[in-house]
N, C-alpha and C positions, 0 to 999 in steps of 0.2 A: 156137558161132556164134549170132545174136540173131533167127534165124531160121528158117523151117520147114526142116529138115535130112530129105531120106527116107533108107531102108536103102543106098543106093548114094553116097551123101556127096554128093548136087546138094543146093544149097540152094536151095529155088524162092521168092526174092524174098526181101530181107533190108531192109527199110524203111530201120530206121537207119544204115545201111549205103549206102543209094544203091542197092543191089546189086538183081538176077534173077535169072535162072536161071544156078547160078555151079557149077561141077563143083570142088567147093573141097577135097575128097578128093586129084582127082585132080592139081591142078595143084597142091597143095604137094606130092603124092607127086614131081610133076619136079622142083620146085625143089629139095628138100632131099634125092633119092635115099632119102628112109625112108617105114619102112608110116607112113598114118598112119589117123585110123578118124574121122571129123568126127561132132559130132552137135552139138542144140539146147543152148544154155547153161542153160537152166530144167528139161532132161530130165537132164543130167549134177551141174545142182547138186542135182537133187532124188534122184540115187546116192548124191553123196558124204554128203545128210542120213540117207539110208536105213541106211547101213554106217558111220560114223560120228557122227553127229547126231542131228536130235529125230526121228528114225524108227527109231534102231538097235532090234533083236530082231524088227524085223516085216519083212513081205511082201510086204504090200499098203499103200499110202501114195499122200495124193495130194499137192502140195507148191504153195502157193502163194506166188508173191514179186510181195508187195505193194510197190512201188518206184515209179517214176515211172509206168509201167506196170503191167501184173499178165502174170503168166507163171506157165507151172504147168507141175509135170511127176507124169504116172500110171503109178504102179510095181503091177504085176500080176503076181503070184508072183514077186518079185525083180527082172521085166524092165519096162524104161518102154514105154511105149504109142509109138508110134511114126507108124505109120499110112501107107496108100499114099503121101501127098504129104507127109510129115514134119511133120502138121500135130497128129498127138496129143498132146495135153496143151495145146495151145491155150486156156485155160479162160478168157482175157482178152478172149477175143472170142467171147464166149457172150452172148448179146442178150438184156438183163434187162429194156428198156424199148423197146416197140416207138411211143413217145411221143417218145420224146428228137429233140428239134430240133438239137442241135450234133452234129458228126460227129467222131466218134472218129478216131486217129490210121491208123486200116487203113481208112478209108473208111465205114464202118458207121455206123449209129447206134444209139445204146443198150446198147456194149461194158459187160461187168462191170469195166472201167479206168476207167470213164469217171467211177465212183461208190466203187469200193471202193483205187484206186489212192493215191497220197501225192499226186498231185495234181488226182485226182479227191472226195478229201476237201476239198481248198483249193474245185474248183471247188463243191461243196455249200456250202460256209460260203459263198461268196462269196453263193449263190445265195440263202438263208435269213435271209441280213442284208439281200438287197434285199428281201426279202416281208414281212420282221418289224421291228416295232421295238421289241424287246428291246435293255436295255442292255447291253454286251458290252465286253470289252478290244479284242475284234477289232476294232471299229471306230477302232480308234487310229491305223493305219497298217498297210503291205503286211505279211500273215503269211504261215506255211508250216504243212504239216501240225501238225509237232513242235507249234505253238506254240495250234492248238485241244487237243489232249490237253492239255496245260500247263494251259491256259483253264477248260479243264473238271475238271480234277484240284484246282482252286484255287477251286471253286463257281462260276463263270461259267456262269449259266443255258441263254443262248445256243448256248454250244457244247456244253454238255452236249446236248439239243436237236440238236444237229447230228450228234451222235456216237451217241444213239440210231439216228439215221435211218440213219447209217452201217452199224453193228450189224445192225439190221435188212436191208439187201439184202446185205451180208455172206451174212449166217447163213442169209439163204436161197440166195442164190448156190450155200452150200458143198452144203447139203441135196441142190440140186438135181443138182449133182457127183459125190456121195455116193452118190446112188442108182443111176448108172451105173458106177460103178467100186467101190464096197461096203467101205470099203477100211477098216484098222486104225483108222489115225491121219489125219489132216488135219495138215500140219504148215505153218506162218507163216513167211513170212521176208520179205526187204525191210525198207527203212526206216521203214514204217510198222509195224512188228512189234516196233519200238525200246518200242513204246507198251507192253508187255509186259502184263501180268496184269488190267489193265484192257479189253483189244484182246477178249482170251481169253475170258476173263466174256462181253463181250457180245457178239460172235459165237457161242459154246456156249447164250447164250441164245433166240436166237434159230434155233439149228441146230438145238433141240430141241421148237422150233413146227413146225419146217417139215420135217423130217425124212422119211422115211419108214420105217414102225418098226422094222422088220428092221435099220436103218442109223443108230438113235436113241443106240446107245452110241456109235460113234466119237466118240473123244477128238479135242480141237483141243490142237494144245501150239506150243510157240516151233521156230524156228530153233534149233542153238546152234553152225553154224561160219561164223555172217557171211560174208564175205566168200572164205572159204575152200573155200567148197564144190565151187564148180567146179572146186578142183583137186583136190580128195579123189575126186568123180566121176570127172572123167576117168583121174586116176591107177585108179579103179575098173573104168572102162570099161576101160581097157588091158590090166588082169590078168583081167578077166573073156574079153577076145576074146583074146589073146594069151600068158595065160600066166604067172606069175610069170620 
């Protein structure tokens, strides 16, 4: 579910969803007469990366999916972080700019979505082409993320420039992440992670200013089950609480 899930399966408040406080355990348990075990789709997809994907062999991982929004989930000896109000691993609404004048999608301002998301990248470009006037393809017509990495992969100043900047509260973002949960890997996913080896670079570049030492090796690396993950977790979650 797209939303904070606690250990007793209430989801308290599901934005995209319309939803509140919803006992969503217990009422498909009516509907469907079977167990069922609800949890956060970014804590389940960040199992099936753990046990199959770009986390397999480790323990500790934090998992971020960078997509329209940012969603993460924190695995702490095998288990995701959870938290009294189902709100662990939240990492997309961790307040990077206590400046930010537009308000995030949870009400907030200065979400790490807000800048490190697939459309928190569009809003930076948008924002750098009004302050600059550097010449740019951007200025052609309506773009989308994919098409500044493009921009910038092809020498376009501009957005190379923009995707520093991106880098940059990245890589501190992750740092900052890092040093509360300590963990192996950092591991990428979402649409903006499509951006692959380039993303990596300069996120590690920056993760490694900002770091804290003890927490200076964790490695950043890709996704690698797309779209798949939530069901590899969940399939995870099930064999883990219930058993082969």
């Amino acid at each position: 579910v797209p939303g904070a899930v606690n250990s007793r399966g209430y989801v308290n408040k599901c934005i995209n969803l319309g939803w509140g406080i919803v006992d969503v355990q217990g009422d498909l348990e009516k509907l469907t007469g079977l167990t069922v075990r609800a949890d956060n789709d970014a804590n389940v997809a960040a199992l099936g990366e753990l046990w199959m994907g770009g986390g397999a062999g480790c323990d500790n991982m934090i998992f971020a999916t960078l997509g329209t929004g940012v969603g993460g989930g924190i695995i702490v000896d095998g288990k995701t972080v959870c938290g009294v109000h189902g709100a662990g691993g939240e990492i997309g609404h961790v307040t990077l700019n206590k400046y930010e004048t537009e308000q995030c999608g949870c009400g907030k301002r200065g979400c790490a979505e807000q800048y490190c998301s697939a459309t928190g990248v569009v809003r930076m470009a948008k924002r750098y082409l009004a302050k600059n006037d550097t010449p740019s393809v951007l200025r052609d017509g309506a773009f989308e993320c994919k098409d500044v990495f493009a921009a910038a992969a092809g020498g376009d100043e501009a957005a190379s420039e923009i995707l520093e900047q991106v880098y940059e509260i990245l890589g501190r973002f992750l740092a900052s992440i890092a040093c509360v949960a300590d963990p192996e890997v950092i591991v990428l996913g979402g649409g903006v992670s499509k951006a692959g080896q380039p993303l990596i670079d300069g996120a590690t570049r920056y993760f490694h200013k900002y770091a804290f030492h003890a927490c200076r090796s964790t490695r950043i690396t890709l996704a690698t089950l797309g779209n798949d993950a939530g069901a590899y977790g969940a399939f995870k979650l099930g064999l883990d609480e219930f058993g082969a």
